[in-house]
Backbone bond lengths (Angstrom), bond angles and torsions (degrees), N, CA, C in turn:
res aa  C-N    CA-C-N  psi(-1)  N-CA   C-N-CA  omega(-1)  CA-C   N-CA-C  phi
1 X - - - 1.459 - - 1.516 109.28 -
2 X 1.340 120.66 179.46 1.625 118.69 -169.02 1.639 102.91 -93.58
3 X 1.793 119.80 0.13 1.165 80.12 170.73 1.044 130.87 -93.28
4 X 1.464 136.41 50.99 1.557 143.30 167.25 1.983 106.45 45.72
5 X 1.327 98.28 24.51 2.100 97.88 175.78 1.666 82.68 -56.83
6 X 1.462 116.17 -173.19 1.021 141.90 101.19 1.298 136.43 -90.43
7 X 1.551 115.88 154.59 1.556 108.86 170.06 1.316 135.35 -2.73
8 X 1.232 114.92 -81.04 1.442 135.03 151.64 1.554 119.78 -17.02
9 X 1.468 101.55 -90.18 1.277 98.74 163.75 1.700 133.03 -38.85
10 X 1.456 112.24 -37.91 1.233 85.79 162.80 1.561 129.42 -89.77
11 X 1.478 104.14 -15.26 1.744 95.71 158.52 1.350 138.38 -61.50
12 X 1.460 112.23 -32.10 1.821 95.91 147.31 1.599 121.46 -77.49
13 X 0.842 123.33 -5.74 1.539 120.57 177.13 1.595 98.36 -74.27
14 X 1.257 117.40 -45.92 1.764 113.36 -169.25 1.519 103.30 -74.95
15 X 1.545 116.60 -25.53 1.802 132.24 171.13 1.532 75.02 -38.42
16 X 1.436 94.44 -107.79 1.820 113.32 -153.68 1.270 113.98 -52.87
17 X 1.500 136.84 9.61 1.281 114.12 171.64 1.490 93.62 -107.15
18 X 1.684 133.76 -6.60 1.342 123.11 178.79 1.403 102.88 -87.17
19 X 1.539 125.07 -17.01 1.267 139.47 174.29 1.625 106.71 -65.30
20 X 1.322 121.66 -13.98 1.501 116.09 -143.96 1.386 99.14 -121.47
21 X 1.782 106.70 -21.42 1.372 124.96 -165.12 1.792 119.53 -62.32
22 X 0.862 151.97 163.80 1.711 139.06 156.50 1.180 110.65 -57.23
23 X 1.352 117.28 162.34 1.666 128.15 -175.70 1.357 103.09 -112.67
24 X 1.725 128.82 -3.18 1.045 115.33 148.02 1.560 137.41 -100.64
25 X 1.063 133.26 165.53 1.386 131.46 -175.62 1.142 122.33 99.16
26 X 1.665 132.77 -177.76 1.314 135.57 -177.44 1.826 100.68 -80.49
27 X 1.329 102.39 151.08 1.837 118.36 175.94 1.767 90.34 -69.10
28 X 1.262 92.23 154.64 1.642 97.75 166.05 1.487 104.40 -94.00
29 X 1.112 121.28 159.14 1.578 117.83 161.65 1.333 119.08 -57.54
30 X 1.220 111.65 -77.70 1.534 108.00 -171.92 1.392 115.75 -118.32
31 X 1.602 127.65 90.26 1.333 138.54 162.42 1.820 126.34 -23.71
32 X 1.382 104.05 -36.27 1.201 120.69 -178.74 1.699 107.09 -65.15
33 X 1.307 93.31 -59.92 2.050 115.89 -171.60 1.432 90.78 -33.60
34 X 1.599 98.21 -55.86 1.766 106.49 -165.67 1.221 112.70 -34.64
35 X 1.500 92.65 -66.50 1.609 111.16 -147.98 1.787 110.02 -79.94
36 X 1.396 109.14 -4.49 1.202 111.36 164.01 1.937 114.58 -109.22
37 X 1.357 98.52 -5.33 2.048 94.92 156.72 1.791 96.71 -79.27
38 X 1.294 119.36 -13.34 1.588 88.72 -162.73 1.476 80.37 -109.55
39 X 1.682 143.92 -2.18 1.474 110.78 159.28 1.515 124.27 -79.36
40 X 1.926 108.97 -8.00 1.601 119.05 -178.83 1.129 93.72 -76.78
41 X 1.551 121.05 -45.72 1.769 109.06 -166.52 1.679 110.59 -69.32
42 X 1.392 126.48 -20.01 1.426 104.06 170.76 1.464 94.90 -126.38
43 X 1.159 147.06 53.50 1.773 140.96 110.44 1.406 109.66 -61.72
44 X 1.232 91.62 -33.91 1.898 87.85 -152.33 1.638 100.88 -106.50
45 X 1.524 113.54 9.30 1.241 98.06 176.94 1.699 123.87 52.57
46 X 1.491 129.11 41.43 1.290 102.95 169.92 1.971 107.74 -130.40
47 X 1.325 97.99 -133.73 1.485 84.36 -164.46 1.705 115.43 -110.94
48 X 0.761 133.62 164.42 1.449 120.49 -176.66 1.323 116.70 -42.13
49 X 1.622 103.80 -41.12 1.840 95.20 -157.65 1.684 98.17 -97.34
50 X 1.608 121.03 6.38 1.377 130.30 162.79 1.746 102.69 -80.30
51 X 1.141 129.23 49.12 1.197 119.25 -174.66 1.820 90.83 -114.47
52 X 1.057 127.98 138.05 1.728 147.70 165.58 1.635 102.40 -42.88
53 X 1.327 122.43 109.38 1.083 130.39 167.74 1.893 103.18 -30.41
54 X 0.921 137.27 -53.17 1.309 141.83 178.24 1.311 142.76 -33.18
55 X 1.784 87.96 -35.77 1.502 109.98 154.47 1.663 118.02 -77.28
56 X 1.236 118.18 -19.18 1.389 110.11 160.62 2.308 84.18 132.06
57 X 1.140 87.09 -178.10 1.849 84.54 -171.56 1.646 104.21 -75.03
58 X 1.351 124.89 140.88 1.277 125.52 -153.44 1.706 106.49 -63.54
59 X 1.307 121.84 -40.11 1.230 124.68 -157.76 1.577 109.22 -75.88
60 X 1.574 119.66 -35.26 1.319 121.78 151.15 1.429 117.36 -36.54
61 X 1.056 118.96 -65.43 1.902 136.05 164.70 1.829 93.81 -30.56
62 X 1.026 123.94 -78.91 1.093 133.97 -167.04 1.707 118.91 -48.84
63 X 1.583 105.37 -46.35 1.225 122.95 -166.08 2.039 99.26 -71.21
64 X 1.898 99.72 -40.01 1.350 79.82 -170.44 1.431 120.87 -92.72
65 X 2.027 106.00 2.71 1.473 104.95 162.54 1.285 119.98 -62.19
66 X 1.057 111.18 -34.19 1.637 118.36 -160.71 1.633 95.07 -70.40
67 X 1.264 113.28 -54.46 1.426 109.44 -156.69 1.863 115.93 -74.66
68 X 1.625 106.33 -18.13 1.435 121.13 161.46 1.219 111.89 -80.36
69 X 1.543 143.11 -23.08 1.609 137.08 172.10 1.501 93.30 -89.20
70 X 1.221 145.59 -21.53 1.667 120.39 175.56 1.431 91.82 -96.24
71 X 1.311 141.53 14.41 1.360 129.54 165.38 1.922 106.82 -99.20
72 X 1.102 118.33 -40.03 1.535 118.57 174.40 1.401 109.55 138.32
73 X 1.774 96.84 -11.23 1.586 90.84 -164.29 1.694 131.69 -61.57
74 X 1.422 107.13 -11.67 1.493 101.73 -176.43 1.809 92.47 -85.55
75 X 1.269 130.84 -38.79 1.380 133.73 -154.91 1.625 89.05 -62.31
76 X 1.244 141.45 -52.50 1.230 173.69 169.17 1.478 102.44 -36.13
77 X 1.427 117.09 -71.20 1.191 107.61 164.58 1.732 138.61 -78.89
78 X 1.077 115.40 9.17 1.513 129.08 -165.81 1.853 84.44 -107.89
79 X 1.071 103.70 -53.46 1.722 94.15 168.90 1.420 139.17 -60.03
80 X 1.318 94.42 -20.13 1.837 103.22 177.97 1.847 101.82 -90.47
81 X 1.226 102.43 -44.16 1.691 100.27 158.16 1.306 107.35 -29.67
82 X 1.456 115.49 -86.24 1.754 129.13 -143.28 1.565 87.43 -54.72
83 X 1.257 110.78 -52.84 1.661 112.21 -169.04 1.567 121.30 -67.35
84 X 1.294 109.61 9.23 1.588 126.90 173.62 1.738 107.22 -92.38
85 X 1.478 98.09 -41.04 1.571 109.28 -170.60 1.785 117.53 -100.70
86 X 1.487 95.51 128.54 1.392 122.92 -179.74 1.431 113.33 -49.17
87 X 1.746 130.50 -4.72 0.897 129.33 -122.31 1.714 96.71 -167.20
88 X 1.438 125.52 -17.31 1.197 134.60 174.67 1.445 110.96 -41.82
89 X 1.566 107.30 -73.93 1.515 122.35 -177.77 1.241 109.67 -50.24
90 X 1.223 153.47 -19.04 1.625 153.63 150.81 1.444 110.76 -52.61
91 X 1.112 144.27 -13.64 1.449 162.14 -131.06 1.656 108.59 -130.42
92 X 1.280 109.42 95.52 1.855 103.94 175.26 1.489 103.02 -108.61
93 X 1.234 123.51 151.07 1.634 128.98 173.69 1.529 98.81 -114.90
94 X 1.763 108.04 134.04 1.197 94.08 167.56 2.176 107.17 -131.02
95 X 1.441 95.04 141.66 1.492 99.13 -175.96 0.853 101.22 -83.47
96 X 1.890 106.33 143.02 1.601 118.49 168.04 1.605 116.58 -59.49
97 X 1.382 128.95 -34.18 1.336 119.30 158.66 1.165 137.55 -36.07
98 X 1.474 112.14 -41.36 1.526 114.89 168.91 1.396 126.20 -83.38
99 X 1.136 122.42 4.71 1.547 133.61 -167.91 1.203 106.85 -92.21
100 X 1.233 138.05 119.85 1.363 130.50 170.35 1.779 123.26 -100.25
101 X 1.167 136.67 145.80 1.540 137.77 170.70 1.531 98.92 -121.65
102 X 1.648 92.09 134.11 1.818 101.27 -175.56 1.342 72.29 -120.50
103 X 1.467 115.23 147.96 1.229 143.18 156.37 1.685 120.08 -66.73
């Protein structure tokens, strides 16, 4: 896929996001598929149901983002990341909402 992981890298990435996951419900099959339909759906900017048959049928994609972001799990895992890396706290994000342009 385009995001240039290696191996490695994505084997602790699938560590802490199965770490991050709920302890109830069915396992997904493939954690990876996921997590690389949800880096095509925002690289590439398009729409849910523009998602590559490959990642699996879009609305599945959709159904199990939704139900892991009203559970905590990405907030959960984006934190065990930063707190892995030597290099987090150097790191500011800024939202287009708060940005202003005066003419």
């Amino acid at each position: 896929m385009s995001t240039k992981m290696s191996e490695e890298d994505w084997g602790n990435a699938l560590l802490v996001f199965r770490a991050c996951l709920p302890r109830r419900g069915r396992k997904a099959a493939d954690d990876r598929r996921f997590l690389e339909a949800l880096h095509f759906f925002t690289v590439e900017n398009v729409r849910w149901r523009a998602l590559p048959k490959e990642y699996g049928h879009w609305n599945s994609v959709w159904k199990r983002f939704d139900r892991l972001s009203k559970a905590g799990v990405f907030e959960a895992f984006f934190d065990t990341l930063a707190a892995m890396s030597p290099s987090a706290h150097l790191i500011q994000m800024f939202d287009s909402t708060i940005v202003r342009a005066h003419v």
